[in-house]
PyMOL Python script that loads the backbone (N, CA, C, O; Angstrom):
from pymol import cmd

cmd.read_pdbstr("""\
ATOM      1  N   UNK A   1     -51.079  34.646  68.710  1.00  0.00           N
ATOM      2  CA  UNK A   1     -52.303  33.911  68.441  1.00  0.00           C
ATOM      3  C   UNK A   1     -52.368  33.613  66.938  1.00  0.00           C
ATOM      4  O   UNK A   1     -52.146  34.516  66.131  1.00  0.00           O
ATOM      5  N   UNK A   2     -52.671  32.349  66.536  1.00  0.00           N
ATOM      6  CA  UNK A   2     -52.661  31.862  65.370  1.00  0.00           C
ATOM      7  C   UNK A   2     -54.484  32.328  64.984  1.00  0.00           C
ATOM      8  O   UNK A   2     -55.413  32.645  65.727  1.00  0.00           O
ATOM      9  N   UNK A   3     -54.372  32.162  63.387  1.00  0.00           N
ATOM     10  CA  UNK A   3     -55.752  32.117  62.637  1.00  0.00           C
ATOM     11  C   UNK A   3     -56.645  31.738  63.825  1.00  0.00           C
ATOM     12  O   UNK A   3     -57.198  32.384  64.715  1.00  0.00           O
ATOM     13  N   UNK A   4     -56.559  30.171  63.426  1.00  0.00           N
ATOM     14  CA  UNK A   4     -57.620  29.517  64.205  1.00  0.00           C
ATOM     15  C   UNK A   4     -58.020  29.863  65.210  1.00  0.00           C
ATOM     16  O   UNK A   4     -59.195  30.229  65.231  1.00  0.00           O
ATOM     17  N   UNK A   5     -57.129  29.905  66.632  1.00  0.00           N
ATOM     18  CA  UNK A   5     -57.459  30.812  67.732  1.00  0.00           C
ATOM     19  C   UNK A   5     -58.297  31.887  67.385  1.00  0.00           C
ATOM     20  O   UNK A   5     -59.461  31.861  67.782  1.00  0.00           O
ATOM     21  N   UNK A   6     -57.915  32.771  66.747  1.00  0.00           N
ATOM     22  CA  UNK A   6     -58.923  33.850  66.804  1.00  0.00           C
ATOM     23  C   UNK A   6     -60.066  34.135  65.937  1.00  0.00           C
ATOM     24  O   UNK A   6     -60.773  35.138  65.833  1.00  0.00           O
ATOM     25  N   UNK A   7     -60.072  32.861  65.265  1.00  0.00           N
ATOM     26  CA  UNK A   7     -61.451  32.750  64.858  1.00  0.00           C
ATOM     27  C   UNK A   7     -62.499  32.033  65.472  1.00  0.00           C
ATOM     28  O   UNK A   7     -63.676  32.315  65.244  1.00  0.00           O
ATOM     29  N   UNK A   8     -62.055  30.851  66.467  1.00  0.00           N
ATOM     30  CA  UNK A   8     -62.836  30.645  67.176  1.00  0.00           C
ATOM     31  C   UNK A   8     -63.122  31.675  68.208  1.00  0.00           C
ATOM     32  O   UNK A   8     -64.210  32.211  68.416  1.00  0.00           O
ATOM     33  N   UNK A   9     -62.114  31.859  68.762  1.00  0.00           N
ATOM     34  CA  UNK A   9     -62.713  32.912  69.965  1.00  0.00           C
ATOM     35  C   UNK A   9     -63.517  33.946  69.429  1.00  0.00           C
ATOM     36  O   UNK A   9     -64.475  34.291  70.122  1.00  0.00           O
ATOM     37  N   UNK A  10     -63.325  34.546  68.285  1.00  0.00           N
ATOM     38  CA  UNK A  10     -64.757  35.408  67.923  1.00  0.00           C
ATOM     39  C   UNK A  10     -65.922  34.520  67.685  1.00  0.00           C
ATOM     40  O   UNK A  10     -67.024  34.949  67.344  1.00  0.00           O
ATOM     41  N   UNK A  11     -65.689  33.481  67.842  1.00  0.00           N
ATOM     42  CA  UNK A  11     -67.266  32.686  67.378  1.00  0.00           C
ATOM     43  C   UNK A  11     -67.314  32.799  66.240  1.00  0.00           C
ATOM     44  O   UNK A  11     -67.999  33.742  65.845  1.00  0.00           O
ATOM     45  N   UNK A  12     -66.743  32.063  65.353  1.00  0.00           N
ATOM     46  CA  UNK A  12     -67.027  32.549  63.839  1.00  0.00           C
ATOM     47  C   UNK A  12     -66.635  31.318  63.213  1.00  0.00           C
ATOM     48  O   UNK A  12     -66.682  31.110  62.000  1.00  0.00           O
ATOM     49  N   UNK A  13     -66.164  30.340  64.280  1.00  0.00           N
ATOM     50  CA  UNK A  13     -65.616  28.950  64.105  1.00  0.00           C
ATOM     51  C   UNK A  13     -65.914  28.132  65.232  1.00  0.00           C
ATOM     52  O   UNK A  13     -65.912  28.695  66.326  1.00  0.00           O
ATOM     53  N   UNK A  14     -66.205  26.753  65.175  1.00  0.00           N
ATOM     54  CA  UNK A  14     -66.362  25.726  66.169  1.00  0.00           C
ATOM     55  C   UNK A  14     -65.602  24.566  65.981  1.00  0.00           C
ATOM     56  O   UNK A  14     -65.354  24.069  64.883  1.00  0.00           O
ATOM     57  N   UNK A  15     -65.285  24.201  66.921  1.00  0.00           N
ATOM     58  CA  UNK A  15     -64.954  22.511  66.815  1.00  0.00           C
ATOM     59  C   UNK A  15     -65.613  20.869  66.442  1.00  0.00           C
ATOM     60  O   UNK A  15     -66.686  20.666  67.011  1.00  0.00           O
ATOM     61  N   UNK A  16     -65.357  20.284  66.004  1.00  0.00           N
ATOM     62  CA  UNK A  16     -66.492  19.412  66.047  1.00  0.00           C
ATOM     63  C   UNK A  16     -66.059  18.362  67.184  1.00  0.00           C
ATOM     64  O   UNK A  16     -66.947  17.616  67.596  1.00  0.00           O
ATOM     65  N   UNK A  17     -64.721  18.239  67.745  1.00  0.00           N
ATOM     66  CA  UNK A  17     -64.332  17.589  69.134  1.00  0.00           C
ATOM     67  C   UNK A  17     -64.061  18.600  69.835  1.00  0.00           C
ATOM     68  O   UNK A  17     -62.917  19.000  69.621  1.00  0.00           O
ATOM     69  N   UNK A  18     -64.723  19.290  70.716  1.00  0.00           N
ATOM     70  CA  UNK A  18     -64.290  20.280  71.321  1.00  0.00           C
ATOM     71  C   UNK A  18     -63.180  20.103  72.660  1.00  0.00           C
ATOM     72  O   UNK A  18     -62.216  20.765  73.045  1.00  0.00           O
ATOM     73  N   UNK A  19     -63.942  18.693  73.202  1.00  0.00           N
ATOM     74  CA  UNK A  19     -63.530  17.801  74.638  1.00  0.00           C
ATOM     75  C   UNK A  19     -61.551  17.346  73.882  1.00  0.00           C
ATOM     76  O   UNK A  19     -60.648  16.858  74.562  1.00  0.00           O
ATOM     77  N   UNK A  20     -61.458  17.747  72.306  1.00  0.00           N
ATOM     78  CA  UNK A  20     -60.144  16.710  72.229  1.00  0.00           C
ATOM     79  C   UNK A  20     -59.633  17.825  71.540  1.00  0.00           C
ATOM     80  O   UNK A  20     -58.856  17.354  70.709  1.00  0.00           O
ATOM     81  N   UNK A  21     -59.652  19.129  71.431  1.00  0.00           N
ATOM     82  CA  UNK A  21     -58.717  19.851  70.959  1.00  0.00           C
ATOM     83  C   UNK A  21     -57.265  19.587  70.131  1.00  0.00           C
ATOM     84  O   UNK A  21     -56.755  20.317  69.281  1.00  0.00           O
ATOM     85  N   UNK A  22     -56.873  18.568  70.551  1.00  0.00           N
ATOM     86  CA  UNK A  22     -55.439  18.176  69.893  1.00  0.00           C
ATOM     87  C   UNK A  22     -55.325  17.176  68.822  1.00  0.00           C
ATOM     88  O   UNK A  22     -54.299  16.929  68.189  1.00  0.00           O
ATOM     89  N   UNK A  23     -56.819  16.462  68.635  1.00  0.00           N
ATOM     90  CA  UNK A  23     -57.366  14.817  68.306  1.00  0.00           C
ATOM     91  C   UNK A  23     -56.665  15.188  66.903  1.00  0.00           C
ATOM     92  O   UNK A  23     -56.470  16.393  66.746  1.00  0.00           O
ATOM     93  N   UNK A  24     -56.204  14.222  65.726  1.00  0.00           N
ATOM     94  CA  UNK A  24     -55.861  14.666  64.728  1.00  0.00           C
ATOM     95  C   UNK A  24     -57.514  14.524  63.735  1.00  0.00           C
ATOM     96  O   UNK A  24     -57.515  15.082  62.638  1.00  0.00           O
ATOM     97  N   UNK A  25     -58.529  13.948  64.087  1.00  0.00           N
ATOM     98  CA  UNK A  25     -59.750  13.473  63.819  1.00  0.00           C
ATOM     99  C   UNK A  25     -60.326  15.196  63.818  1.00  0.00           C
ATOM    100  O   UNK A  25     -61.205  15.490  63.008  1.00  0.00           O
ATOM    101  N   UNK A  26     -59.910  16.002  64.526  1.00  0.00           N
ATOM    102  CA  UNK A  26     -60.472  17.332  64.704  1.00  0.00           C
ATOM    103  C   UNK A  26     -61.182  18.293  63.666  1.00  0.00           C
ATOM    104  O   UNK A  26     -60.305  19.102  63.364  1.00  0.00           O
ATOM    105  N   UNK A  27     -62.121  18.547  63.101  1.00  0.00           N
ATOM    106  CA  UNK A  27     -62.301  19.511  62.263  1.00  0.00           C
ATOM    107  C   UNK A  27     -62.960  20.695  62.507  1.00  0.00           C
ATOM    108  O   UNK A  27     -63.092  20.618  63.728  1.00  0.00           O
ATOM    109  N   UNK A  28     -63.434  21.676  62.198  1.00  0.00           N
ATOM    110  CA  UNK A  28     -64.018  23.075  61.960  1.00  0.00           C
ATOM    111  C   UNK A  28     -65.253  22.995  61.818  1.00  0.00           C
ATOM    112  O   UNK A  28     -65.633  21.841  61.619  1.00  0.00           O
ATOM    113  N   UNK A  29     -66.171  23.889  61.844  1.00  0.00           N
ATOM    114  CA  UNK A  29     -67.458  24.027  61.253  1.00  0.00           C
ATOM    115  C   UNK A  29     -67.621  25.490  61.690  1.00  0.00           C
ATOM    116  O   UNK A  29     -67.399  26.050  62.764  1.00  0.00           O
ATOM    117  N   UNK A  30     -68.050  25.895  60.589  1.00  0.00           N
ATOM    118  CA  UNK A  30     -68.471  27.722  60.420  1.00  0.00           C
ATOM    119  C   UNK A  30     -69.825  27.656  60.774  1.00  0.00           C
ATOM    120  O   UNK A  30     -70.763  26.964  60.378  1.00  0.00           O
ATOM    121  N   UNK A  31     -69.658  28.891  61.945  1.00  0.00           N
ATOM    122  CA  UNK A  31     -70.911  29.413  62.890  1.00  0.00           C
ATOM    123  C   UNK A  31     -72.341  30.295  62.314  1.00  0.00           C
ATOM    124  O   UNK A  31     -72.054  30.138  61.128  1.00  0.00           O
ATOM    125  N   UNK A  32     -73.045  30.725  62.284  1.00  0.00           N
ATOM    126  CA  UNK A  32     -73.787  31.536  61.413  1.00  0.00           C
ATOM    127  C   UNK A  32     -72.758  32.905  61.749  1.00  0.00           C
ATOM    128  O   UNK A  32     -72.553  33.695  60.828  1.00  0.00           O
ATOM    129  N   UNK A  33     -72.281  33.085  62.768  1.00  0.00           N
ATOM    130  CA  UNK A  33     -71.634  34.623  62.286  1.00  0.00           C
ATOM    131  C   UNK A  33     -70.699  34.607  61.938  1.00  0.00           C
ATOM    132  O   UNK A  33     -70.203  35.709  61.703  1.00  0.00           O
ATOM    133  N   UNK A  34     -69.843  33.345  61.674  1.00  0.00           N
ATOM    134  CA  UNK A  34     -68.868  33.205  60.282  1.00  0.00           C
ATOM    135  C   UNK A  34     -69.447  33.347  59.184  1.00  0.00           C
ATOM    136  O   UNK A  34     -69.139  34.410  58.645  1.00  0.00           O
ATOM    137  N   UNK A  35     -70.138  32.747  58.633  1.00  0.00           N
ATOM    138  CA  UNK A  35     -71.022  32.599  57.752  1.00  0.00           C
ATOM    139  C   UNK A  35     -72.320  34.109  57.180  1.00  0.00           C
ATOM    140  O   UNK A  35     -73.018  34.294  56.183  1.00  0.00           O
ATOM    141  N   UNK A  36     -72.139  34.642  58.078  1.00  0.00           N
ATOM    142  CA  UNK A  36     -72.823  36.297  57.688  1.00  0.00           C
ATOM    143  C   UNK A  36     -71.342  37.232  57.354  1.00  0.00           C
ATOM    144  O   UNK A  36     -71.189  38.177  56.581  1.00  0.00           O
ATOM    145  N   UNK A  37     -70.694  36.783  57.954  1.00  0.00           N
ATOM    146  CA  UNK A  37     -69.561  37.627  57.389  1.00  0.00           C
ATOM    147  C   UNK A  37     -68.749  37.544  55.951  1.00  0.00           C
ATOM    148  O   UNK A  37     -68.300  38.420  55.212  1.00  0.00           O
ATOM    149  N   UNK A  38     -68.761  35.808  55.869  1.00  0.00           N
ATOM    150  CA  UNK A  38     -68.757  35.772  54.101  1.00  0.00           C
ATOM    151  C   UNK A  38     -69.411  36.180  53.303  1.00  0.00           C
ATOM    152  O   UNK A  38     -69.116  36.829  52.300  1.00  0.00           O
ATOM    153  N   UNK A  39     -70.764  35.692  53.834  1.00  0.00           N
ATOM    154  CA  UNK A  39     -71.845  36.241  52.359  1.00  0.00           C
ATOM    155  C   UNK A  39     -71.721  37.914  52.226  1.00  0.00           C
ATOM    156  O   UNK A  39     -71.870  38.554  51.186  1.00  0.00           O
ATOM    157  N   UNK A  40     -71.380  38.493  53.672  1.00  0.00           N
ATOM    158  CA  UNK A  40     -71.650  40.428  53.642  1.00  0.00           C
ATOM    159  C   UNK A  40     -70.146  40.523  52.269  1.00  0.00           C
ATOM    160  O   UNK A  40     -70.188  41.331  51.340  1.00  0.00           O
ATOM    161  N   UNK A  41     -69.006  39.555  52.471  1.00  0.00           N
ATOM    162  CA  UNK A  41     -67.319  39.776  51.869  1.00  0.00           C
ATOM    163  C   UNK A  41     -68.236  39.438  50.456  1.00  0.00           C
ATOM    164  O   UNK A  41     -67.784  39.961  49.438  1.00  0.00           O
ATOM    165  N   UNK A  42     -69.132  38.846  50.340  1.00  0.00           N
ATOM    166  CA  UNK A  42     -69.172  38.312  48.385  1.00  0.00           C
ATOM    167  C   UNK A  42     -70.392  39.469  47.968  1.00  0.00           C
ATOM    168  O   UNK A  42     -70.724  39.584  46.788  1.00  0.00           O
ATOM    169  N   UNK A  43     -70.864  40.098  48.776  1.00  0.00           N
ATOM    170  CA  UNK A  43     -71.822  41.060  48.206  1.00  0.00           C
ATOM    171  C   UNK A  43     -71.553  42.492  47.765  1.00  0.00           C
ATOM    172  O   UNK A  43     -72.366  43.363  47.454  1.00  0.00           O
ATOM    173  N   UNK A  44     -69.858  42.547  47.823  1.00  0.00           N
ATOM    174  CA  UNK A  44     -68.891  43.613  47.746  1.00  0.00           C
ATOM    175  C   UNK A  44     -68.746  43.037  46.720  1.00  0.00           C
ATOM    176  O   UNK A  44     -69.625  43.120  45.861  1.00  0.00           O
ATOM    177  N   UNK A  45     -67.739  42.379  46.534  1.00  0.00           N
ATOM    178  CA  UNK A  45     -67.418  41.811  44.600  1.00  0.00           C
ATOM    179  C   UNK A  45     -68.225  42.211  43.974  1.00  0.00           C
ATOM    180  O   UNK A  45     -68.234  41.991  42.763  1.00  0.00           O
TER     181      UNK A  45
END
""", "prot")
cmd.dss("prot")
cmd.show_as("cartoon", "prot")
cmd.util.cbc("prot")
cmd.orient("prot")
């Protein structure tokens, strides 16, 4: 399993074509519990 795979499957990542998985048009968008997990990684620094 690559990155991506397993960041979506934790929910921590979405698709923005979900229906075209392969589309080269395809991009990412971070979930709020991606996004709680960065801000918890920058409050350590």
């Amino acid at each position: 399993m690559n990155y991506l795979e397993a960041l979506l499957t934790d929910g921590r990542l979405e698709m923005t074509i979900p229906d075209k998985p392969r589309t080269s048009k395809q991009q990412y968008r971070i979930r709020p519990l991606g996004l709680a997990i960065l801000e918890k990684g920058t409050e350590e620094d």
